[in-house]
N, C-alpha and C positions, 0 to 999 in steps of 0.2 A: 781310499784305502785307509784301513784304521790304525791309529798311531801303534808299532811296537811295543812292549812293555819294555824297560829300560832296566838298566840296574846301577846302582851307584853305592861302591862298597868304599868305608871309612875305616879309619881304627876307634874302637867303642869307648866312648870314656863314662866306664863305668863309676856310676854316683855311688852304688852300695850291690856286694855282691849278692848272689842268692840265698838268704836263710835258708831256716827249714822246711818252708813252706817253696822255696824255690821262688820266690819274691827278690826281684832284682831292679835295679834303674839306671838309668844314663840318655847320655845324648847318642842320639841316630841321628842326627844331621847338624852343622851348625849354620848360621847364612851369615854372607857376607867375605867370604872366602872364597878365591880360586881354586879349585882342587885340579887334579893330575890330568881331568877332559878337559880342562877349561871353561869348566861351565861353574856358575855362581849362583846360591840361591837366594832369591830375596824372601824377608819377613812377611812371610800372609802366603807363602805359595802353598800352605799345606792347608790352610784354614776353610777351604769349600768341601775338599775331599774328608776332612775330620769332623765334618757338621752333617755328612752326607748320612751315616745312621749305619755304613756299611763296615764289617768288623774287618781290620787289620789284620791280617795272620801270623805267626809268627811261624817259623819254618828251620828247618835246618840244612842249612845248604844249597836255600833254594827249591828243595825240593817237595812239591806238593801232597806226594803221598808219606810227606815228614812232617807232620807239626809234631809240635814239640811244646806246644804252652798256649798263653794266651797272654795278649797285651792286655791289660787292665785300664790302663790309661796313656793316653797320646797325646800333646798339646802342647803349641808351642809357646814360649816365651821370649823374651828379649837374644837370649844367645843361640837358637834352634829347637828341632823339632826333638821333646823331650818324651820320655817314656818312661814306664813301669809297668814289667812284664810279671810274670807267671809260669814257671817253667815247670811241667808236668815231671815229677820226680820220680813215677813209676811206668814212664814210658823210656825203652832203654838209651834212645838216644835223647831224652831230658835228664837222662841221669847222667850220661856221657859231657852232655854239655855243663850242668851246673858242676863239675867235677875238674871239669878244662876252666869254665869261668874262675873259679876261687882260686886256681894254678898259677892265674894269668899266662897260661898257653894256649886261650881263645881269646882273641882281642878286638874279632873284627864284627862288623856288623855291614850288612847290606841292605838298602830297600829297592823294591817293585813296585816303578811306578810309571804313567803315561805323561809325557807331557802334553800341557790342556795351551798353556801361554808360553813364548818363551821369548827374547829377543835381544840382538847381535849387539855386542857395545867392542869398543876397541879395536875400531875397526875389522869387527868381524871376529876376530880372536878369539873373542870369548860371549858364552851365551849366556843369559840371564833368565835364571828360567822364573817365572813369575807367578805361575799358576801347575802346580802337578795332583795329578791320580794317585793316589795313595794304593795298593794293595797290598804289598806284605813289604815284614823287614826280618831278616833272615839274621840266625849267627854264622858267622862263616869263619873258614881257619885263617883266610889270610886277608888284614883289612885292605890291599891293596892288589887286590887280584888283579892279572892284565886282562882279562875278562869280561870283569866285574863294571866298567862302564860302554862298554862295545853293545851299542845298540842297532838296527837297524841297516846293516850292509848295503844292501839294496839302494842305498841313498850316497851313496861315494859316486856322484855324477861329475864332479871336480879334482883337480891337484887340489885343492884347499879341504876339501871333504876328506880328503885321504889323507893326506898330513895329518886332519883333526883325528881319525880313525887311527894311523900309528900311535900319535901322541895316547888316545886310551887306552891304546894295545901297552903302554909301559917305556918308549920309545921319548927320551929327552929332547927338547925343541929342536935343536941342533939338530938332530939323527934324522927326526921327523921331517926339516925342511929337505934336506939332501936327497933322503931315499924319495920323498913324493916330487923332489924336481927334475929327475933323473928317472925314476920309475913310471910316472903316473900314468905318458902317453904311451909308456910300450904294452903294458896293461892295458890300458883303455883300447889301443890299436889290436889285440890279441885278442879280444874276447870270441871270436868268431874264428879264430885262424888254428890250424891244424894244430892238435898234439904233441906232432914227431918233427915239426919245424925246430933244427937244433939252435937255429938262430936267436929263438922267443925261448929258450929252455927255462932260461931264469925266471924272466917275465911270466910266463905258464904256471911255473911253481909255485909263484908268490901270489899269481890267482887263485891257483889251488888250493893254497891256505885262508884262500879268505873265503872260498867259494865254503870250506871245511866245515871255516866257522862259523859263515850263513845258516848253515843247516844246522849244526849243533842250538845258533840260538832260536831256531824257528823251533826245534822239537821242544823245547825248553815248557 
């Protein structure tokens, strides 16, 4: 089964906003930080996929029948994966955007990408991801979507998997351990079990919402 595309949205730290040509820079990722998954990237994880010859997309929201520019240039240096975009100023959601950028009421940024390497430090806690797929990096409204790192559903085989999955739903360690140590098995135990069982109502409904967002990120 081939890897999900992923998405890991930041707050943009814009190096220089759009001129007139719609010409912008900043960081889309930095390494060496934990962010809100847990997960951490190391220096070189983007360096196979940025030598690959295959162009970076730039999107608006994610959404592929949105570009909105072009990245010009990609490439990391000592603090993260650095950029200089291109944002199409007579297309109406690049004009929408470089208009929110120079506002600073667009702040965030996301990328789309697969993990190729990745592996577990702290004790397990946290991933390190060491090698990633680059395909697009998107502006988006909010750098911290609860969204915006929920990858792959289908892999919550564990209480530990599902804690991790709250924690990127936006859910604080704390909240995260109690609801996956208390929830995990009645979920796990329900997946097969009736509807209209009042006993699992709760349990059911909080499948329901994952099961939701399953499909939302498979149509994606």
């Amino acid at each position: 089964m081939a890897e999900a595309i992923q998405r890991k949205a930041v707050a943009f730290e814009l190096k220089k906003e759009p001129d007139a040509d719609g010409v912008f820079e900043g960081y889309l990722s930095t390494f060496g930080n934990v962010d809100q998954g847990m997960d951490v990237i190391q220096r070189g994880a983007f360096t196979k996929s940025l030598g690959s010859g295959r162009k970076v997309k730039l999107l608006w929201q994610h959404d592929p029948t949105q570009p909105i520019g072009v990245w010009d240039e990609l490439q990391e240096d000592e603090r993260g994966l650095y950029g200089k975009g291109r944002i199409a100023k007579d297309v109406a959601k690049g004009a929408e955007a470089m208009s929110l950028l120079r506002m600073g009421a667009m702040d965030g940024i996301s990328i789309g990408y697969r993990t190729i390497q990745a592996e577990r430090e702290g004790n397990g806690a946290v991933r390190k991801l060491i090698e990633v797929d680059l395909f697009e990096a998107s502006l988006v409204t909010f750098p911290m979507n609860e969204l915006a790192t929920v990858t792959d559903i289908k892999s919550i085989a564990t209480e530990r998997d599902f804690e991790a999955f709250l924690r990127d739903a936006g859910f604080s360690r704390k909240e995260a351990t109690a609801i996956a140590s208390h929830g995990f098995k009645a979920i796990a135990g329900q997946r097969d079990a009736a509807q209209d069982d009042a006993a699992t109502e709760g349990a059911n409904a909080l499948f329901e919402q994952i099961r939701l967002l399953q499909e939302k990120i498979s149509n994606v």
